[in-house]
C-alpha positions as CSV (number, residue, x, y, z in Angstrom):
1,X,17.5,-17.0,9.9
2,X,20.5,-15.8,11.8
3,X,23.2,-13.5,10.6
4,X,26.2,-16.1,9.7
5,X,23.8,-18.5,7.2
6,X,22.8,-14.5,5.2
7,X,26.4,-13.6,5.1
8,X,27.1,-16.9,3.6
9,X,24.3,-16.7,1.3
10,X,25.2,-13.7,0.2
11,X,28.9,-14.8,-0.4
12,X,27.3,-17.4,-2.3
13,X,24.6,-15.0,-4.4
14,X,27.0,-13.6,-6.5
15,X,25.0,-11.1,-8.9
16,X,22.6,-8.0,-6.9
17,X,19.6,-8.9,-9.0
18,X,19.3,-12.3,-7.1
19,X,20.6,-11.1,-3.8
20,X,17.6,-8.3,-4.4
21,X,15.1,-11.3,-4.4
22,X,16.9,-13.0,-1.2
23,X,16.7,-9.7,0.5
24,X,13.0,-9.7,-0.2
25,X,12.3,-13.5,0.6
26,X,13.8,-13.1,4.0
27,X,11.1,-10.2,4.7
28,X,8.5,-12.7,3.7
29,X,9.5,-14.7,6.5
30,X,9.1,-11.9,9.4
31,X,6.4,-13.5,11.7
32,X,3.2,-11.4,11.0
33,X,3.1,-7.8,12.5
34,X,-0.5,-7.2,14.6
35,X,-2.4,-4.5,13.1
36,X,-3.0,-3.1,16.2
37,X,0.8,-1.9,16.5
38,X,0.6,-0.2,13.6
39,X,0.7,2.8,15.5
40,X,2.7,6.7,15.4
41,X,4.6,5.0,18.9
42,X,6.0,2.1,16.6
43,X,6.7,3.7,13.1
44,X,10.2,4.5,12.4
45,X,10.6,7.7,11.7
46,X,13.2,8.4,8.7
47,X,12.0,5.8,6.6
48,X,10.7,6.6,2.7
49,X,8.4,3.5,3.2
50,X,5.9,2.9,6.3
51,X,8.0,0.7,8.6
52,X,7.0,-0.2,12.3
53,X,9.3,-1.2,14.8
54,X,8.7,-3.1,18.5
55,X,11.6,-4.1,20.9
56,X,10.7,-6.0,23.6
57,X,13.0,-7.0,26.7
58,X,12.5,-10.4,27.3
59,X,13.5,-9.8,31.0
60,X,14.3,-13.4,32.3
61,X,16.3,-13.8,29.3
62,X,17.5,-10.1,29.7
63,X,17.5,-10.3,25.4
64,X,15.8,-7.8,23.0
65,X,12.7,-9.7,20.8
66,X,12.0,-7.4,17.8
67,X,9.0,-7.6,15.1
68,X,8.2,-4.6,12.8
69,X,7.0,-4.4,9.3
70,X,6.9,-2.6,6.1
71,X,5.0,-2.0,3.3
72,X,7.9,-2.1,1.1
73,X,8.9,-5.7,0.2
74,X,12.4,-4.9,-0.1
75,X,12.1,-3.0,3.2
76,X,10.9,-6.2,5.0
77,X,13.9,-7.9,4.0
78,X,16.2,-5.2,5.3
79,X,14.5,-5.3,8.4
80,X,15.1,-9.1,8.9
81,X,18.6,-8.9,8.6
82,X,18.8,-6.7,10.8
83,X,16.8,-8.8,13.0
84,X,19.3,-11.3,12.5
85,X,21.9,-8.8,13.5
86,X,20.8,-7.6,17.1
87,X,17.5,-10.1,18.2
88,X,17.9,-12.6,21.2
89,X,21.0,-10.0,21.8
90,X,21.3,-8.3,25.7
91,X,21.3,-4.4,25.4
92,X,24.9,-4.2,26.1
93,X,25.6,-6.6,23.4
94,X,23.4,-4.7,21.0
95,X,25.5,-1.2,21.8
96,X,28.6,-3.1,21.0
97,X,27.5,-4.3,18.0
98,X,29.6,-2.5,14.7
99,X,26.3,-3.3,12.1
100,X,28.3,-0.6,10.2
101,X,30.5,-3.5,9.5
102,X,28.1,-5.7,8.9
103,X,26.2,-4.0,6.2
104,X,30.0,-3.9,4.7
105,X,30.4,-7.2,4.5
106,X,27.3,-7.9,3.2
107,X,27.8,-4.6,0.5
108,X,24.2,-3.3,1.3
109,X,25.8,0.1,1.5
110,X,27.0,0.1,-2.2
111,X,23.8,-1.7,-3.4
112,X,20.8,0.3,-1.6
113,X,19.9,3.7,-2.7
114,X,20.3,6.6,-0.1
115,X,16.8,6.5,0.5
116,X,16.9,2.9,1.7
117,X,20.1,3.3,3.7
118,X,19.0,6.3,5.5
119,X,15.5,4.3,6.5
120,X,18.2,1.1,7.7
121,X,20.4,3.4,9.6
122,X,16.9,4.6,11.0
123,X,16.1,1.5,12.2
124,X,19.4,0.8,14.1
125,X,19.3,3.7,15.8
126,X,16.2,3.1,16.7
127,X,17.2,-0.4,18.1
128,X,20.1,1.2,19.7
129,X,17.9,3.7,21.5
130,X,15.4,1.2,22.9
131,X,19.0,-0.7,24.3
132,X,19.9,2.0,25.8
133,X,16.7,2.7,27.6
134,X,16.4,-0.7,28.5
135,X,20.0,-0.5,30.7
136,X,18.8,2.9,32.2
């Protein structure tokens, strides 16, 4: 799924209830998470729910590959958009990236408790942080 088809499902979705259940399908189709990474290294620290978060530098491709997962359904769908958002990106595109914007658009600010927004924001900065590293 890539960011462009969600932002025009979600201009299409018109009431929360069934954007809600969108949100949550799009988690179902994360690729599966190893057990094995399940580890204090990948959890996302921030989060209400349990959420685990890889980035990996595909370094022919010089592009960031991210899995993670959640235990929170609604979680797992939050974290594919914002897979949409910044994978197969280079970590100077990711750092320009305004996903404030994005979440905007898509009016996940207004719609997600503060729980849930703080565990989002938590997982871009996270992102953001492994970009950063990966230029330095």
């Amino acid at each position: 799924m890539n960011l462009e088809q969600i932002i025009s499902d979600f201009e299409y979705i018109e009431e929360w209830e069934d954007r809600y259940r969108y949100v949550i399908d799009l988690g179902s189709q994360l690729e599966p998470y190893p057990e094995e990474l399940k580890t204090p290294a990948t959890k996302v620290q921030g989060c209400v729910s349990q959420v685990w978060l890889t980035s990996n530098i595909k370094e022919e491709e010089n592009i960031i590959h991210l899995s993670g997962d959640s235990d929170a359904h609604i979680v797992r769908g939050l974290m594919a958009i914002v897979f949409a958002i910044f994978s197969d990106k280079s970590p100077e595109e990711v750092l320009k990236i305004d996903v404030q914007s994005i979440f905007k658009t898509l009016g996940l600010n207004e719609h997600i408790s503060p729980q849930r927004s703080n565990g989002l924001n938590a997982m871009v900065k996270r992102i953001q942080s492994d970009a950063e590293t990966a230029i330095n």
